[in-house]
C-alpha positions as CSV (number, residue, x, y, z in Angstrom):
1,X,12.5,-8.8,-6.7
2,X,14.7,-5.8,-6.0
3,X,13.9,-2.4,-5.3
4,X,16.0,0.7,-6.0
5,X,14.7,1.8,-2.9
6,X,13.3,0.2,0.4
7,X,11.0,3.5,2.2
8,X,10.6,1.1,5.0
9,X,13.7,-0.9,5.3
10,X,13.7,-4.3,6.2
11,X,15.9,-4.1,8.5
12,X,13.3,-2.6,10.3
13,X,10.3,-5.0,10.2
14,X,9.6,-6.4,13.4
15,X,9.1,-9.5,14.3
16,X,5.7,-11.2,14.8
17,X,4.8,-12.6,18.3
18,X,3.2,-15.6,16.6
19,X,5.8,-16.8,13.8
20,X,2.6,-17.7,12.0
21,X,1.3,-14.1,11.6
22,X,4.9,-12.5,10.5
23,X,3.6,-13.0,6.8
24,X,1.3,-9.9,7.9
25,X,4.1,-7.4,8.7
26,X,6.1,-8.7,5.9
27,X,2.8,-8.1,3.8
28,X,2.6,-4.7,5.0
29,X,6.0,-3.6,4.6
30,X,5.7,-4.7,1.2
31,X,3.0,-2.9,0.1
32,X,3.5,0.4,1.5
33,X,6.9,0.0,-0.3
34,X,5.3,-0.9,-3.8
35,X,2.4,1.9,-3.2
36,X,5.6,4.6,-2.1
37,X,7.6,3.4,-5.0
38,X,4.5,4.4,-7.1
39,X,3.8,7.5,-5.6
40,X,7.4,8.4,-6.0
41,X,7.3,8.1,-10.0
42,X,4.4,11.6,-10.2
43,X,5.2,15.0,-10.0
44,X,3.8,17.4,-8.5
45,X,1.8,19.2,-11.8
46,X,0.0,15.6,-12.1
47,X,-1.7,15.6,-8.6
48,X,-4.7,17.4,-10.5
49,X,-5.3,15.0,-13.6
50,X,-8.2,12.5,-13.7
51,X,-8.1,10.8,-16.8
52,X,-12.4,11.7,-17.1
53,X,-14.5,14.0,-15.1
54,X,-16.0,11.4,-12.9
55,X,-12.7,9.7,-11.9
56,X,-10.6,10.8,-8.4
57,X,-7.6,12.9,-9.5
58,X,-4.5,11.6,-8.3
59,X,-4.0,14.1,-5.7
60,X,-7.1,12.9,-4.4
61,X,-6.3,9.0,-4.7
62,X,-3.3,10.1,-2.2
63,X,-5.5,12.2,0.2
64,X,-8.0,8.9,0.4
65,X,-5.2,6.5,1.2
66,X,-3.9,8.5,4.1
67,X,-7.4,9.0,5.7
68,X,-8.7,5.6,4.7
69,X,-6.1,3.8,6.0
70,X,-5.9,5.5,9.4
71,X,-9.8,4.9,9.8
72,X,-9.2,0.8,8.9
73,X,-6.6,0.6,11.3
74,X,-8.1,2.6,14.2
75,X,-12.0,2.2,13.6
76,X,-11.5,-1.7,12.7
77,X,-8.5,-3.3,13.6
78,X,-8.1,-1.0,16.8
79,X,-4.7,0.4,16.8
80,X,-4.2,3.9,18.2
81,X,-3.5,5.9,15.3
82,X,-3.2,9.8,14.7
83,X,-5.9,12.3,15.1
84,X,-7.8,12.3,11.5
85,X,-7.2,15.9,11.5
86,X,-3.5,15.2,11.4
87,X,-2.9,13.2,8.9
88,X,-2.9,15.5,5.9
89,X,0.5,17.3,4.8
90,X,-0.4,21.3,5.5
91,X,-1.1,23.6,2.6
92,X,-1.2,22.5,-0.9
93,X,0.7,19.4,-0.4
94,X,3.5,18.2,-3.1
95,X,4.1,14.2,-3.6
96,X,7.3,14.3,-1.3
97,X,4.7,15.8,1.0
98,X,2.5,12.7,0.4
99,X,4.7,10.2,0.1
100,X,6.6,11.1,3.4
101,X,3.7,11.0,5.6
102,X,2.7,7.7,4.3
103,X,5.5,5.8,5.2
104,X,5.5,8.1,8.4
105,X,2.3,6.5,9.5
106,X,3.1,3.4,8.4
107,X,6.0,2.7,10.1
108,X,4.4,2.8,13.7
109,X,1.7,0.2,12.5
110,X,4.4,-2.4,11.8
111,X,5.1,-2.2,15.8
112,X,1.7,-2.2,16.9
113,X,0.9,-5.3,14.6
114,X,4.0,-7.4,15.7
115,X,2.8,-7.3,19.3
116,X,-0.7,-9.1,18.4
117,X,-1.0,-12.5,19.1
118,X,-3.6,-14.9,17.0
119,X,-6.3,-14.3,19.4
120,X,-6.6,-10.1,18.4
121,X,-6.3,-11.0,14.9
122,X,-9.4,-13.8,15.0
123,X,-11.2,-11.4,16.9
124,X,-14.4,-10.4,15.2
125,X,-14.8,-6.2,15.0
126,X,-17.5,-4.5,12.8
127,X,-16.9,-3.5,9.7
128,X,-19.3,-1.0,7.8
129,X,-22.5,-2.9,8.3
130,X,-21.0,-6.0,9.1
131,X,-19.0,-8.1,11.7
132,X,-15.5,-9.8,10.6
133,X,-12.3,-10.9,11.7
134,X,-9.8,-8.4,12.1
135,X,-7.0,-10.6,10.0
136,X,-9.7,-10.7,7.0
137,X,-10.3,-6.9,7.8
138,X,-6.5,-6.4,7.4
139,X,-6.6,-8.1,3.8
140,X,-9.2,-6.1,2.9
141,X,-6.9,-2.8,3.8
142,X,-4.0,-4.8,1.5
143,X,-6.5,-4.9,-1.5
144,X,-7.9,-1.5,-1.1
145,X,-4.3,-0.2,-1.2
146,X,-3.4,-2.5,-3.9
147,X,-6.5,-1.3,-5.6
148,X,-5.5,2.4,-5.3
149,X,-2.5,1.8,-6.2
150,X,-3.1,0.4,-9.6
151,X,-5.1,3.4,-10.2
152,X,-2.1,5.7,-9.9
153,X,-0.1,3.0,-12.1
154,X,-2.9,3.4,-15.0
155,X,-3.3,7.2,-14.7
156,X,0.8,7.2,-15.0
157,X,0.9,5.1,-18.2
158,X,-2.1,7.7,-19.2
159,X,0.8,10.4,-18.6
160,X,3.1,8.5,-20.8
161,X,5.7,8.1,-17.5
162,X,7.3,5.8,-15.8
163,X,5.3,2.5,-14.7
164,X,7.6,1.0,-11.5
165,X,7.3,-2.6,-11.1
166,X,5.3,-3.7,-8.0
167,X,4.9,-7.7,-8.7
168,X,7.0,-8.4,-11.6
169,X,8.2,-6.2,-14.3
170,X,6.5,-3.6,-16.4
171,X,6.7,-2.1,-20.0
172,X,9.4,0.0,-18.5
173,X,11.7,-1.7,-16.1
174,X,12.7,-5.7,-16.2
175,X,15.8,-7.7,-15.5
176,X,17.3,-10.6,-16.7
177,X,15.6,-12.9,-14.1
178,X,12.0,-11.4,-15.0
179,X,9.9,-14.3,-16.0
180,X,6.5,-13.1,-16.8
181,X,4.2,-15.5,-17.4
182,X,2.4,-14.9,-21.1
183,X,2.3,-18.0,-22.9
184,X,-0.1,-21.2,-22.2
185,X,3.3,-22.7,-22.4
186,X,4.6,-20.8,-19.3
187,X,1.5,-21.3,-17.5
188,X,2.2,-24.9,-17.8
189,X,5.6,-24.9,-16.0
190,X,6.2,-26.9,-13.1
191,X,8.9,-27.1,-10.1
């Protein structure tokens, strides 16, 4: 699938030091593109709406990625990461604000991560209240995005904008390759 814009080039992505764990970077570069691809559909008068009084607004969904994602990869995977109190555009912060500084910090992760060999990633680190290996830590930060993400993709279509497409088409954008699978029929299909 094709982007109309790569915010973290792949040209860029570095290469693993075990070929085995490049699927990580690649993972990573992926999603921060999908999640800046979303981010880049708002505007900036939509940062306040929660679709009902107990959900995040989006702004808010932003703010939490930032900071969340910093404290999985410093706290418990154990990269050297960004004072917390640094991470935050200044002022009341736009989406190009946003969106900037998360492919900002994103970008030095990749080269941090490609330097690990298998021993790091099976290391076990704690995690809340429990112990885990950092590769199954690093999952869970790819969920928790993915998670976060969706939530901005559903509180666009509650705007009536713009979904982008992250794994496959959407409502709004498709091409002629786009084989969604809908039917029993295509669920069937084999190589």
């Amino acid at each position: 699938m094709d982007y109309p814009r790569e915010y973290l080039p792949a040209a860029e992505l570095p290469r693993a030091a075990s070929p085995l764990l490049q699927h990580l970077l690649d993972t990573y570069l992926s999603e921060t593109n999908k999640t800046a691809a979303v981010w880049a559909e708002l505007r900036d008068d939509q940062l306040g709406f929660r679709p009902h009084s107990r959900s995040s607004t989006v702004g808010e969904i932003l703010k939490h990625q930032l900071l969340s994602e910093r404290r999985f990869f410093a706290e418990f995977i154990g990269l050297a990461e960004p004072p917390a109190a640094e991470l935050l555009p200044p002022g009341e912060p736009t989406v190009a604000a946003y969106l900037e500084r998360y492919v900002a910090l994103a970008r030095p992760r990749l080269a941090a991560l490609a330097g690990r060999d298998e021993a790091f990633w099976l290391g076990h680190v704690p995690f809340f209240d429990v112990t885990r290996e950092r590769i199954w830590v690093f999952w869970r930060r790819v969920l928790h995005t993915a998670h976060h993400r969706a939530q901005v993709g559903v509180f666009l279509r509650l705007l009536e904008d713009r979904v982008p497409p992250t794994y496959g088409p959407t409502a709004d954008v498709t091409w002629a390759a786009a084989d969604p699978t809908r039917t029993v029929a295509a669920a069937e299909r084999r190589q």
